[in-house]
C-alpha positions in Angstrom: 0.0 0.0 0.0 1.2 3.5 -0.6 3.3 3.4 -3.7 1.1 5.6 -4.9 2.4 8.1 -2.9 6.2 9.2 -3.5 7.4 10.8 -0.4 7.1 9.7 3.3 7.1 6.3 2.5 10.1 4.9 4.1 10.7 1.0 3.2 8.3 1.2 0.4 9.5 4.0 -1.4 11.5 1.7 -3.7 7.7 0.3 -4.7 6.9 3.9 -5.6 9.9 4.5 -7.5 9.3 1.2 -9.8 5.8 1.8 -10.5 6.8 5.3 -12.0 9.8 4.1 -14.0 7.4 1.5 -15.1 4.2 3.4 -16.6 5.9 4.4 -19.5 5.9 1.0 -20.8 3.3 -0.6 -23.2 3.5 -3.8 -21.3 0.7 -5.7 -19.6 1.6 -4.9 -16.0 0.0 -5.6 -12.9 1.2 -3.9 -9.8 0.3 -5.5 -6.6 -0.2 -3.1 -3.4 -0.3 -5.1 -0.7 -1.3 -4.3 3.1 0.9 -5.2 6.0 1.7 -8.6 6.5 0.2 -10.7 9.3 3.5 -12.5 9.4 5.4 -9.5 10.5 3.5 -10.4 13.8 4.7 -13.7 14.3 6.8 -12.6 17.3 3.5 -12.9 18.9 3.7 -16.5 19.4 6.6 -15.8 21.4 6.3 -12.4 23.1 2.9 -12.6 23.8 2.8 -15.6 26.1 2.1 -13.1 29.2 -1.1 -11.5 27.4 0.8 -8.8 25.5 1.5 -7.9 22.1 3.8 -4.9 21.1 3.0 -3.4 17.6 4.1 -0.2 16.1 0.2 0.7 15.2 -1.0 3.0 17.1 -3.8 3.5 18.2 -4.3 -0.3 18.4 -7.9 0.0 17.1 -7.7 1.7 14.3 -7.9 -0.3 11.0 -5.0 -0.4 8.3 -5.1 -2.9 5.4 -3.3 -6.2 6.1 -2.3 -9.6 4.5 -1.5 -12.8 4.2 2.1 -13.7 2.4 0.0 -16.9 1.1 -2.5 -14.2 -0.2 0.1 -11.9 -2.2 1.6 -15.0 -3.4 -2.0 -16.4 -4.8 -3.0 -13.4 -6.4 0.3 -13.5 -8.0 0.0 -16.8 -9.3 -3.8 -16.0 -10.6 -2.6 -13.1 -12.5 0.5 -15.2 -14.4 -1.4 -18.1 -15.0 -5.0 -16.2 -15.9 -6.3 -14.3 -18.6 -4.1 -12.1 -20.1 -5.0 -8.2 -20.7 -3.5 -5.0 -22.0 -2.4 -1.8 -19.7 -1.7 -1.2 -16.5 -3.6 -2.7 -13.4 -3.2 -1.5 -10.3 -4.4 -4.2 -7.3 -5.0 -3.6 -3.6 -4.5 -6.6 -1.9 -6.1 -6.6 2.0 -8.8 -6.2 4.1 -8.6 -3.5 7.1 -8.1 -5.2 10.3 -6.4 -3.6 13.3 -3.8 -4.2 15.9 -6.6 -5.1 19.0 -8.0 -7.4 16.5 -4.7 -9.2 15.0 -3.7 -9.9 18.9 -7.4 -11.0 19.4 -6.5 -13.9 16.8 -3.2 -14.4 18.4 -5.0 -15.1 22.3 -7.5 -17.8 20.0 -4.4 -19.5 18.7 -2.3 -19.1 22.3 -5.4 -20.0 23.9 -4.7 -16.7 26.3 -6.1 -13.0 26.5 -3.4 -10.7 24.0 -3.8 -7.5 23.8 -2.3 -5.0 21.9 0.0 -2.1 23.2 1.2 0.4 21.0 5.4 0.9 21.4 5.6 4.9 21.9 7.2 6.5 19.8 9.9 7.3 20.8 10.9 3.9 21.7 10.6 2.6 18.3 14.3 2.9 17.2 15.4 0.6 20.2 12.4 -1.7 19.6 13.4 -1.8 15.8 17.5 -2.8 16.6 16.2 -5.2 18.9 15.0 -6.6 15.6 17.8 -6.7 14.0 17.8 -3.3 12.3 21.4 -1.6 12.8 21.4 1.7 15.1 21.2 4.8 13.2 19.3 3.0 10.1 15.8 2.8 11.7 14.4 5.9 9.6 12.9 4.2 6.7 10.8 1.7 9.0 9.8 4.5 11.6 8.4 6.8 8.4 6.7 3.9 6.9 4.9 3.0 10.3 4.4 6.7 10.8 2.4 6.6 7.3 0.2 3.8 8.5 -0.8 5.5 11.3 -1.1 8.3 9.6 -4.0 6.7 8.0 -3.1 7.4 4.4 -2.1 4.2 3.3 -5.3 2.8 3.3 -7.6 0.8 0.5 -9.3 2.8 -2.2 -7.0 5.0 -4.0 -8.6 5.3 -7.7 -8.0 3.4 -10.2 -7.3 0.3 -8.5 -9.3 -2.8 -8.1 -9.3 -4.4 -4.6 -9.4 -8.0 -3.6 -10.1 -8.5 0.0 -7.7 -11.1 2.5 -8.7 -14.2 2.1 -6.1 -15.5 5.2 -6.7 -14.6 8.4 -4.2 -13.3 11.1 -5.9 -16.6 13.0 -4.9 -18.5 10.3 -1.2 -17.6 9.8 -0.8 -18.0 13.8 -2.5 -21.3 13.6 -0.3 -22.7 10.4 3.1 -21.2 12.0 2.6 -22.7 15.6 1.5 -26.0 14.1 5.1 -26.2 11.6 6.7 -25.3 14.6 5.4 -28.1 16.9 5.7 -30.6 13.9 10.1 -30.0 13.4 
């Protein structure tokens, strides 16, 4: 979501950048805006064993468009091996779910109450080296989360067709703890 944009996008502003170097071309093209993935919260399984889950959305409740990985990768596969068509499409893929509701999946999986809590903000570059992200390179993620919560990288920008989630946040829990307990 958001490459429609072409500042303030942090991570995603080398999406932006390739869908504008790419609309000169006369090729069929589809570009694929996807929401936020519900894997990015598998550190839920682990973290969120005492009833809390830590998220850079804030406020928890408010919706922003999220996904499935199997979803993305579906649609993918349904536009290469579907009908083919001239031009440009432009595909939002996602359906608005929020933070309070994501670790409201996670508690059904863990069998536990999760809630959400927002990281303030001006913890987030610790939280984000904690993750692996070396110190002084946390800008791109912080602006991309600041976007989200913004609230304009949401579904319905025109011109684009939308296909909802099909995958749950449930699901993805549920399939992850499941590989794990079968190594």
């Amino acid at each position: 979501m958001g490459a429609n944009r072409i500042s303030g996008l942090g991570m995603i502003t080398a999406l932006s950048l390739l869908e504008q170097g790419f609309r000169g071309l006369k090729l069929p093209i589809a570009y694929v805006r996807a929401g936020g993935f519900f894997e990015n919260f598998l550190y839920g399984l682990h973290v969120a064993q005492g009833g809390t889950l830590p998220t850079y959305y804030n406020p928890t409740y408010r919706k922003s468009t999220m996904v499935a990985t199997h979803d993305i990768g579906a649609e993918i596969t349904a536009l290469l091996t579907g009908p083919a068509w001239l031009g440009h499409r432009v595909i939002e893929l996602g359906s608005m779910v929020s933070a309070d509701e994501v670790a409201t999946q996670l508690g059904e999986v863990l069998k536990a109450d999760v809630k959400a809590f927002a990281i303030p903000r001006a913890g987030w570059p610790a939280a984000f080296e904690q993750l692996g992200i070396p110190k002084g390179q946390t800008g791109p993620a912080e602006a991309m989360f600041d976007a989200i919560n913004s609230g304009w990288m949401n579904l319905g920008v025109e011109g684009t067709e939308h296909i909802p989630a099909a995958t749950s946040a449930r699901d993805v829990f549920a399939a992850a703890r499941k590989a794990a307990t079968n190594v």
